[in-house]
N, CA, C and O of each residue as an XYZ file, in Angstrom:
620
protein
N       0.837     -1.185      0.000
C       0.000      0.000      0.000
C       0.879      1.244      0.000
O       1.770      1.239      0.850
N       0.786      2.437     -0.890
C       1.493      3.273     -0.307
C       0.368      4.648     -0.038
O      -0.758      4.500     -0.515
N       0.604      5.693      0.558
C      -0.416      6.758      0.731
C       0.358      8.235      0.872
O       1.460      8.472      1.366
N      -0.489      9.029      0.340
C      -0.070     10.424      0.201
C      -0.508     11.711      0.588
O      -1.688     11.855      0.265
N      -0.005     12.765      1.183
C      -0.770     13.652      2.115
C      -1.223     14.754      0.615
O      -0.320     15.169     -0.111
N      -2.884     15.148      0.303
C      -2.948     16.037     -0.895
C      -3.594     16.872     -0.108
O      -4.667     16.766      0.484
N      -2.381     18.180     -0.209
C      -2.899     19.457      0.807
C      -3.748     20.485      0.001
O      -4.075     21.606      0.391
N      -4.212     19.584     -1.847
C      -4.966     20.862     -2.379
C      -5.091     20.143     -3.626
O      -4.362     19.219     -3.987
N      -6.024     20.610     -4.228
C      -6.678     19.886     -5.829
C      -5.237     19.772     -6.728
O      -5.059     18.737     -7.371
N      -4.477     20.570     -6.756
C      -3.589     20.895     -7.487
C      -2.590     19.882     -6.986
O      -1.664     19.571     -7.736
N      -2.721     19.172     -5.425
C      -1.586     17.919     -5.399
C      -2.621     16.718     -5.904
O      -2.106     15.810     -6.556
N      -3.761     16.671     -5.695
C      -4.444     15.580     -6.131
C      -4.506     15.684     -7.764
O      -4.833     14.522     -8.007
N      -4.399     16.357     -9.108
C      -3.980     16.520     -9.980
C      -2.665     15.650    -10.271
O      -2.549     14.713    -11.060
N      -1.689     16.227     -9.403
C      -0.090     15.770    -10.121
C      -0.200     14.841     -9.485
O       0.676     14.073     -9.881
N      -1.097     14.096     -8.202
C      -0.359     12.489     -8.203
C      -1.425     11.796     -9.386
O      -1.025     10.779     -9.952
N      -2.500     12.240     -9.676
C      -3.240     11.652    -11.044
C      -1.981     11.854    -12.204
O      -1.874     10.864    -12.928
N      -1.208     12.737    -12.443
C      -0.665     12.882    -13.482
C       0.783     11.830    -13.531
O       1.516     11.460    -14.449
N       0.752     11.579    -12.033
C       1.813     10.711    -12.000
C       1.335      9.112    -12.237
O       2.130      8.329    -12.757
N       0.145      8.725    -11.872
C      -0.345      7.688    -11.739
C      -0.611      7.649    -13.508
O      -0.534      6.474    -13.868
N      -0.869      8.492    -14.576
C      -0.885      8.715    -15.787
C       0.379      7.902    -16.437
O       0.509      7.323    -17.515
N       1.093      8.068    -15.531
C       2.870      8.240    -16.240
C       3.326      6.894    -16.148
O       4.187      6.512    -16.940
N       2.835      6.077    -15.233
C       2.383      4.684    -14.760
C       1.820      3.718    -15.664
O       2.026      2.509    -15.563
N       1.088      4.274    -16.576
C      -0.317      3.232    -16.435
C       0.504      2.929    -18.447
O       0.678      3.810    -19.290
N       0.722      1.862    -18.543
C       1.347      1.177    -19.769
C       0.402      0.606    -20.688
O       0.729      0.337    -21.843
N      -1.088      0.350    -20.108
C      -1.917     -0.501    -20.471
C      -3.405     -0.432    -19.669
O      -3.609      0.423    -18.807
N      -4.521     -1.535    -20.095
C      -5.374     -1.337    -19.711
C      -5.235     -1.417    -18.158
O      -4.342     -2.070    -17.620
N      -6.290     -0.624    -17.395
C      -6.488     -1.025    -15.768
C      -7.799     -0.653    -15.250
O      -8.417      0.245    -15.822
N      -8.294     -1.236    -14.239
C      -9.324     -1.356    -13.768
C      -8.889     -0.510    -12.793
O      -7.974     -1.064    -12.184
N      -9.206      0.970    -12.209
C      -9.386      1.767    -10.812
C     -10.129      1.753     -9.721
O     -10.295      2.910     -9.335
N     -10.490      1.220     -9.256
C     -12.195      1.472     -8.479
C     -11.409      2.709     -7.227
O     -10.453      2.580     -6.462
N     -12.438      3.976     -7.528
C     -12.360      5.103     -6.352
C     -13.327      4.935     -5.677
O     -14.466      4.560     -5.958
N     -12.708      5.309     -4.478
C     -13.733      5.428     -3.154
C     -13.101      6.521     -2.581
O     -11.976      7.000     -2.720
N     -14.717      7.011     -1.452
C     -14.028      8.271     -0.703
C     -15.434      8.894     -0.440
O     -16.411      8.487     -1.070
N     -15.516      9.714      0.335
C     -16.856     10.351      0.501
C     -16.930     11.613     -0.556
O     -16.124     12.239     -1.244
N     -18.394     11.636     -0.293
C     -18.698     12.927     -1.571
C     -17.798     14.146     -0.954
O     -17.617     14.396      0.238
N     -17.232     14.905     -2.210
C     -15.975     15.699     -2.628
C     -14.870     15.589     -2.130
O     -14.359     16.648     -1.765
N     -14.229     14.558     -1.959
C     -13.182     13.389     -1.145
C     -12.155     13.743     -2.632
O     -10.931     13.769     -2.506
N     -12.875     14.022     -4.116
C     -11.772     14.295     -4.951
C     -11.640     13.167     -6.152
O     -10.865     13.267     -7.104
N     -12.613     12.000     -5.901
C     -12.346     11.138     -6.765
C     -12.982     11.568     -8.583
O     -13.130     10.737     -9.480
N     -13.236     12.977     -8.680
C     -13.524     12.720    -10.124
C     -12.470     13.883    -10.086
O     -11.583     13.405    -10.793
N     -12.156     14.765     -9.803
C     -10.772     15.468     -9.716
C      -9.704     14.660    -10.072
O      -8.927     15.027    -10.953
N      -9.586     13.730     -9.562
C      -8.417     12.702     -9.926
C      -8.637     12.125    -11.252
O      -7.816     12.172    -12.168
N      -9.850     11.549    -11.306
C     -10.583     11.026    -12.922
C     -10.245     11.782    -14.089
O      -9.860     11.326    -15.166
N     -10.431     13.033    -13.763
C     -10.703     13.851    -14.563
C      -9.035     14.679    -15.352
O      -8.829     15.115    -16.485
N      -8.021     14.580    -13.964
C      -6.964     14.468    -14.029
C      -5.836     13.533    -14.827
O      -4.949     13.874    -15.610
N      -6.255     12.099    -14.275
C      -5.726     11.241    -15.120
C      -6.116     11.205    -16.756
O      -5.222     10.970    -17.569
N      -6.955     11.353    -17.025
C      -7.743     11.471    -18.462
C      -7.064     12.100    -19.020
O      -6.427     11.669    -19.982
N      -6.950     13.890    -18.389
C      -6.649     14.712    -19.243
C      -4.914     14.411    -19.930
O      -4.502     14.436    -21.090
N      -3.972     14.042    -18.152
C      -3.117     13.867    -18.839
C      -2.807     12.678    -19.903
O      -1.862     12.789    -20.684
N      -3.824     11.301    -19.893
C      -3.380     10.601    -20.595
C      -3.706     10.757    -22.399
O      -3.549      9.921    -23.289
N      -4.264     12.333    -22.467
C      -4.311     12.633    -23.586
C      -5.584     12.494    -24.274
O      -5.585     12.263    -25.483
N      -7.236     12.675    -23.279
C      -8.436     13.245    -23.606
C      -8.205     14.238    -23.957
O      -7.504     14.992    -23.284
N      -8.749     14.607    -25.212
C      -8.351     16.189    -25.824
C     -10.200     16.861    -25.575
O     -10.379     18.061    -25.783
N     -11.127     16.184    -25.242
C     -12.204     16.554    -24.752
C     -12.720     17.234    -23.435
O     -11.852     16.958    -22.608
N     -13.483     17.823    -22.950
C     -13.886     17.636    -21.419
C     -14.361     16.596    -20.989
O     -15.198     15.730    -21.245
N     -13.578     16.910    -20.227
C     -14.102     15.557    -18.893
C     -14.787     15.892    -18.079
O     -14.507     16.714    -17.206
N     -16.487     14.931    -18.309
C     -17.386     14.969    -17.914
C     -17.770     14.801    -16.075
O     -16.907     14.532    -15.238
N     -18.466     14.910    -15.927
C     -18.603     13.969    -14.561
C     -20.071     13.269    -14.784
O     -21.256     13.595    -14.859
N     -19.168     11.997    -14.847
C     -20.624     10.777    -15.132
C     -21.859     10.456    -14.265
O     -22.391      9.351    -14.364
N     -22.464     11.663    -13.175
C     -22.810     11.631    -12.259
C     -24.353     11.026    -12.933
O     -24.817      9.939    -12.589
N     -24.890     11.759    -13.738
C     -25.798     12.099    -14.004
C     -25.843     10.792    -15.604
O     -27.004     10.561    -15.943
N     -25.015     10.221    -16.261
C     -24.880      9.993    -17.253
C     -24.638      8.663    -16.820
O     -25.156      7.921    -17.654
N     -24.225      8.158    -16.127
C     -23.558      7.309    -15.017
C     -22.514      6.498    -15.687
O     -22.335      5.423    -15.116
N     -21.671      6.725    -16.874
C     -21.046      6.301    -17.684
C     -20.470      7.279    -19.114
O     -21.241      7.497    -20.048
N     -19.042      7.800    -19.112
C     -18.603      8.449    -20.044
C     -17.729      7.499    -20.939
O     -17.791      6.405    -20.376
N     -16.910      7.380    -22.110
C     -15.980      7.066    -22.566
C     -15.321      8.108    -23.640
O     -15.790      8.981    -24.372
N     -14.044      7.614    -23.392
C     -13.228      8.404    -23.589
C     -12.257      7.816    -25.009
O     -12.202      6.599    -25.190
N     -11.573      8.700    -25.899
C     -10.175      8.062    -26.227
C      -8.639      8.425    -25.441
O      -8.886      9.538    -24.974
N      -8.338      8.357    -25.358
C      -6.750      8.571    -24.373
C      -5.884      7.896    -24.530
O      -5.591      6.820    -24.009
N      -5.137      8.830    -25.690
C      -4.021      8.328    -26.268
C      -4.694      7.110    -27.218
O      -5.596      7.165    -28.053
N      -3.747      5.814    -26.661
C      -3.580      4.609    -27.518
C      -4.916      3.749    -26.699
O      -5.426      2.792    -27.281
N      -5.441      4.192    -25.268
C      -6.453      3.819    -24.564
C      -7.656      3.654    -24.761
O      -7.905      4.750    -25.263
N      -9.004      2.899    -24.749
C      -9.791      3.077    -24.601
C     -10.873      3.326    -22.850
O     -11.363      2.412    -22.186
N     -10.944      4.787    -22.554
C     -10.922      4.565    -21.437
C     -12.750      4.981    -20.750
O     -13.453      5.674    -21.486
N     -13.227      4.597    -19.648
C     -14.510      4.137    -18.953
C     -14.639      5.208    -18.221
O     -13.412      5.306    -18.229
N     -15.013      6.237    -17.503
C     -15.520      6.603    -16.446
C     -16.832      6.429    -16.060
O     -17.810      6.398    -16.806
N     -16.810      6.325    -14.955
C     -17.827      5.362    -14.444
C     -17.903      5.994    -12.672
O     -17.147      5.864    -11.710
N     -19.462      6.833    -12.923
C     -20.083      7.244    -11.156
C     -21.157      6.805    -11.080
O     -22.189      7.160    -11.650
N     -21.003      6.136    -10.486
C     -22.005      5.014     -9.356
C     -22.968      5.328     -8.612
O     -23.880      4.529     -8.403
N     -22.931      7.010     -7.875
C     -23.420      6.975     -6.730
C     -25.134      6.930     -7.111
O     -25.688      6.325     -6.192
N     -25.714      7.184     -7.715
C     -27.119      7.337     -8.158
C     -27.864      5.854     -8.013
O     -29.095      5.843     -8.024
N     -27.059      4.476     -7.865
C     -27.196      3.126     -8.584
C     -27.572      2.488     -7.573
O     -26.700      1.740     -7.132
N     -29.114      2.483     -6.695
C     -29.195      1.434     -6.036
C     -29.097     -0.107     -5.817
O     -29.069     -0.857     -4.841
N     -29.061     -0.232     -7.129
C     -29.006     -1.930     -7.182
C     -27.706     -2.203     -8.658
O     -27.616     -1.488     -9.656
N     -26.914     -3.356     -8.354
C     -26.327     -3.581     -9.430
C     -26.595     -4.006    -10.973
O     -25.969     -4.041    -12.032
N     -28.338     -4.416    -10.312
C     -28.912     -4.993    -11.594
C     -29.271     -4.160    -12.192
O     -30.105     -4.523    -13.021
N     -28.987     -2.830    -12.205
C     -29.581     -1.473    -12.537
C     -28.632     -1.569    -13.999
O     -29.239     -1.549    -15.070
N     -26.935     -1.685    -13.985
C     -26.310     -1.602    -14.778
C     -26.327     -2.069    -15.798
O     -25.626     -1.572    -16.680
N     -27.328     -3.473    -16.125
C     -27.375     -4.155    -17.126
C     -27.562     -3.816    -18.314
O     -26.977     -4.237    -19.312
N     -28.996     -2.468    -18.185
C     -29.063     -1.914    -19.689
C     -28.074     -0.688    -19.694
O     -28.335      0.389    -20.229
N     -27.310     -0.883    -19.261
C     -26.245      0.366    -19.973
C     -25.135     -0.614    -21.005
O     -24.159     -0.048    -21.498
N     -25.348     -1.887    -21.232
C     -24.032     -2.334    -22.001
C     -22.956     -2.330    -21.793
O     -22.228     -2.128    -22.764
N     -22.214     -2.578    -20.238
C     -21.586     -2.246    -20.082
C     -20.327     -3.976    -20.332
O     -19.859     -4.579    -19.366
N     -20.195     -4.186    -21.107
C     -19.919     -5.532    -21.710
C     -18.449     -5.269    -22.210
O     -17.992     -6.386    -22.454
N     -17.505     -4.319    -22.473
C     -16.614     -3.459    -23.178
C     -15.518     -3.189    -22.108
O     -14.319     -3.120    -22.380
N     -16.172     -3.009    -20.577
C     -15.359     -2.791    -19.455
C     -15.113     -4.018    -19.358
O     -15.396     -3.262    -20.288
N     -14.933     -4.898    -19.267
C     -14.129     -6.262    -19.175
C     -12.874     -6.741    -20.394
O     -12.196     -7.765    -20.484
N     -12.947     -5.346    -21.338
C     -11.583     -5.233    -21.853
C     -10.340     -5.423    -21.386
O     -10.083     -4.463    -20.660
N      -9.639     -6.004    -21.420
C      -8.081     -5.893    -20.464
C      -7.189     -4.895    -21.026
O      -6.195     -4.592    -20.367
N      -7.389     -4.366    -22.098
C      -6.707     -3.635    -22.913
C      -7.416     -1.933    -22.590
O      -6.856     -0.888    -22.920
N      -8.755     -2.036    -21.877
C      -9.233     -1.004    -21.545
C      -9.046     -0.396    -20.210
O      -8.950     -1.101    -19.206
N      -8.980      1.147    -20.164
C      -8.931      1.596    -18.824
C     -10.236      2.391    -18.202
O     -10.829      3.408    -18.562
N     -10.417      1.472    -17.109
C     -11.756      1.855    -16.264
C     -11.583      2.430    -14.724
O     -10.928      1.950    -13.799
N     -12.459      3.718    -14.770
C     -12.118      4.193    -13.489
C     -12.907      4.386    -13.098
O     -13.290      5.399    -13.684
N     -14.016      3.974    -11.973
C     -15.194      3.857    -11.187
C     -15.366      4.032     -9.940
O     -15.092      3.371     -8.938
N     -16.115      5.530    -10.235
C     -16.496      5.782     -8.192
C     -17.093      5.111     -8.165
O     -17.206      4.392     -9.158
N     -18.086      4.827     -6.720
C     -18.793      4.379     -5.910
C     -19.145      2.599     -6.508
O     -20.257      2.105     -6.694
N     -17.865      1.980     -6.688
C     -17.475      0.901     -7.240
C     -18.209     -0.125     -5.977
O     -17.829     -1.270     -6.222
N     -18.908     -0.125     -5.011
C     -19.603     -0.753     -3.942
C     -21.037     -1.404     -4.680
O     -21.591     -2.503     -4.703
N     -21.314      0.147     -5.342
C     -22.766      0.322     -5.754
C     -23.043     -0.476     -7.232
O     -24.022     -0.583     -7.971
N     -22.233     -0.766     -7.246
C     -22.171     -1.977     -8.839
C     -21.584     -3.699     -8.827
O     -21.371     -4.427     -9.796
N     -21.435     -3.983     -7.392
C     -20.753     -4.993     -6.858
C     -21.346     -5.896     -7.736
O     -22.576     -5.909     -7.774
N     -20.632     -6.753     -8.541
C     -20.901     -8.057     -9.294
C     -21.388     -7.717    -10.800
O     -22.054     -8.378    -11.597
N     -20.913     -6.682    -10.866
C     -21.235     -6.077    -12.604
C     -20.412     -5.463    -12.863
O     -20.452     -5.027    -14.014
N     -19.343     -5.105    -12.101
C     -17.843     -4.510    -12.379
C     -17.000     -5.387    -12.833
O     -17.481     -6.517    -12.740
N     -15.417     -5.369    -13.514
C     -14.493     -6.216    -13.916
C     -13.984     -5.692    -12.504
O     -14.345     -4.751    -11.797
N     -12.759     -6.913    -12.337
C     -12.382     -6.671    -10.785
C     -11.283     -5.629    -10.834
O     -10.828     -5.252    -11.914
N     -10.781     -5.084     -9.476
C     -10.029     -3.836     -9.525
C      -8.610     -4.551     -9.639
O      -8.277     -5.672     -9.255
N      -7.827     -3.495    -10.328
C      -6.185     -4.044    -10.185
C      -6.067     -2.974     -8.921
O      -5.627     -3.355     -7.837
N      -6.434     -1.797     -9.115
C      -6.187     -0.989     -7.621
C      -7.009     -0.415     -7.208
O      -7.923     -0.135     -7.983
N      -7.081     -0.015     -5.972
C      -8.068      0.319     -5.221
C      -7.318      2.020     -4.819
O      -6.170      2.192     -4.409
N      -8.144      2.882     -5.030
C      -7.857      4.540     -4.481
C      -8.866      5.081     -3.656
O      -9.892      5.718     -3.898
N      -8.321      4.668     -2.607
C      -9.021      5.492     -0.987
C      -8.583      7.369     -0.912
O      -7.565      7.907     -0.475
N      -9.542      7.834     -1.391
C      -9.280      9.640     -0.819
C     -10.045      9.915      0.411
O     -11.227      9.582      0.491
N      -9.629     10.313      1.059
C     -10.139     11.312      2.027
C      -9.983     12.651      2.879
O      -9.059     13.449      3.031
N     -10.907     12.583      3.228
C     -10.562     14.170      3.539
C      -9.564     14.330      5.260
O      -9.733     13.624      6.253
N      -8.811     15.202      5.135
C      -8.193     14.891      5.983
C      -7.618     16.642      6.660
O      -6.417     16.905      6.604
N      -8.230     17.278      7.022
C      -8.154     19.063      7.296
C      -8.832     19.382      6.315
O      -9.938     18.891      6.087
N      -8.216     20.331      5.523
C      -8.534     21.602      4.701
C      -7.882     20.634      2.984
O      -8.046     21.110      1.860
N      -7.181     19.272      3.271
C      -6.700     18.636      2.199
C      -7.527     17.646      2.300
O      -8.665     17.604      2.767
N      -6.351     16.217      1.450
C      -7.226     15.229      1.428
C      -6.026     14.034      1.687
O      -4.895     14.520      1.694
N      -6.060     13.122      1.818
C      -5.174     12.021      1.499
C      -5.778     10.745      0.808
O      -6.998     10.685      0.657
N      -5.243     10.073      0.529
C      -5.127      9.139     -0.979
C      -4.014      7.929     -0.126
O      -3.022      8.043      0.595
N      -4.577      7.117     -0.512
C      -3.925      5.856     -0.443
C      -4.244      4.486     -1.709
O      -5.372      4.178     -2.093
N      -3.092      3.905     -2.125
C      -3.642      3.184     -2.736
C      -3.517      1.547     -2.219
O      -2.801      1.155     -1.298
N      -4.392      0.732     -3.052
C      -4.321     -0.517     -2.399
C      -3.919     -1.857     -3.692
O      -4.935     -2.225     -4.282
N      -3.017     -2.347     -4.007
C      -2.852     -3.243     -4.596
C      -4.019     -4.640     -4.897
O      -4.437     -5.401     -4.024
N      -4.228     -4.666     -5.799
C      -5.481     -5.998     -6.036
C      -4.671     -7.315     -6.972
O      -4.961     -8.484     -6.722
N      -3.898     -7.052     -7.785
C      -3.092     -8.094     -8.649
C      -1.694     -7.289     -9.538
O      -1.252     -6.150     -9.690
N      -1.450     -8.365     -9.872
C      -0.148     -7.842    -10.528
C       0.176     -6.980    -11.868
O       1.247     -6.848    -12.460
N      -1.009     -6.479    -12.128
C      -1.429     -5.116    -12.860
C      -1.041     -3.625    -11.676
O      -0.590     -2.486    -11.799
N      -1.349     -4.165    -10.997
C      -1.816     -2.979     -9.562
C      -0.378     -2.377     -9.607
O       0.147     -1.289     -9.844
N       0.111     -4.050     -9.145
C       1.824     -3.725     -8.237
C       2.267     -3.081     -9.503
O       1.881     -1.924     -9.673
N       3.004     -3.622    -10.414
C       3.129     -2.764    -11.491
C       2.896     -1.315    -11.880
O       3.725     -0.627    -12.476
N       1.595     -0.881    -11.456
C       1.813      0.490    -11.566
C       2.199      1.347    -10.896
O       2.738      2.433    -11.110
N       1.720      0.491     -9.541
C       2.803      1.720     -8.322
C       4.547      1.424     -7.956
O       5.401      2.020     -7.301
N       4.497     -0.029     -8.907
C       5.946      0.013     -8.790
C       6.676      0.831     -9.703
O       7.870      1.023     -9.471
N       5.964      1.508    -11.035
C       6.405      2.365    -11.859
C       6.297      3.631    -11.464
O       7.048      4.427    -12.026
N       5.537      4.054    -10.614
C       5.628      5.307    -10.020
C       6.415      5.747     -9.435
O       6.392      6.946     -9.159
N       7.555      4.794     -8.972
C       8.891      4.804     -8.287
C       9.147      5.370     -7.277
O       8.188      6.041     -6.894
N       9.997      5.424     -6.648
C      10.453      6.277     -5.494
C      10.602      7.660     -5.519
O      11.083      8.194     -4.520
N      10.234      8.431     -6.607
C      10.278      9.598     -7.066
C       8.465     10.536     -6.279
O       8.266     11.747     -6.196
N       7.898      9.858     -6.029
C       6.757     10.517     -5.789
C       6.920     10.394     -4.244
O       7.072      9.342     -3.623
N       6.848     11.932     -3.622
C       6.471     12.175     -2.932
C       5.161     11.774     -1.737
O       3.984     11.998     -2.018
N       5.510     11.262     -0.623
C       4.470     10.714      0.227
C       4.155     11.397      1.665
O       3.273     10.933      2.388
């Protein structure tokens, strides 16, 4: 696990931009965190740097964006609206079980058993006037990316 103190949108940005700098291939994200904890800030972050030349939406309301990014095909995905998982079925969501695709999903609880599984898990929370971020390893996609993030990022 490693975790990081984000004393402002602008550090939760550059560790998205670092986690960008990471990511070689498809990955599964699941965010968690309480509402404005930062997880579409980060979404929205990683996207941009991985080379969405669009806005980045917030799928609140849409409950599902896609993206191109770069060489990526990538998912955003907010949950919180979704009482039941069986809710997800007519959205088609058949495409996120790409391995070659990158999916990043708040309220990843609220879709339990209709999600592809997480390679990492991103805990934000609020923590003062900032936030902190931790991440959690799920398989050897995961380790991989925070092992590419190297010792260079700040904790």
């Amino acid at each position: 696990m490693s975790d990081w103190t984000l004393p402002d949108e602008t550090a939760t940005a550059a560790l998205a931009q670092r986690f960008a700098a990471a990511i070689d291939g498809g990955l599964v994200i699941y965010l968690h965190g309480d509402l404005g904890a930062g997880k579409t800030s980060f979404a929205r972050a990683l996207l941009t740097t991985l080379g969405v030349g669009e806005r980045v939406k917030s799928p609140t309301y849409s409950l599902v964006e896609s993206y191109r990014a770069g060489p990526l095909t990538a998912w955003h995905l907010d949950l919180y609206r979704i009482a039941d998982p069986g809710e997800l079925e007519w959205l088609g969501l058949d495409a996120l079980g790409d391995p070659s695709a990158l999916v990043l999903v708040e309220w990843p609880e609220r879709g339990a058993g209709a999600l592809p599984a997480a390679d990492l898990v991103l805990h934000l929370e609020h923590a003062g006037l900032g936030r902190r971020a931790r991440a959690e390893v799920r398989n050897a996609r995961g380790e991989a990316v925070l092992a590419r993030l190297g010792a260079g990022l700040s904790h």
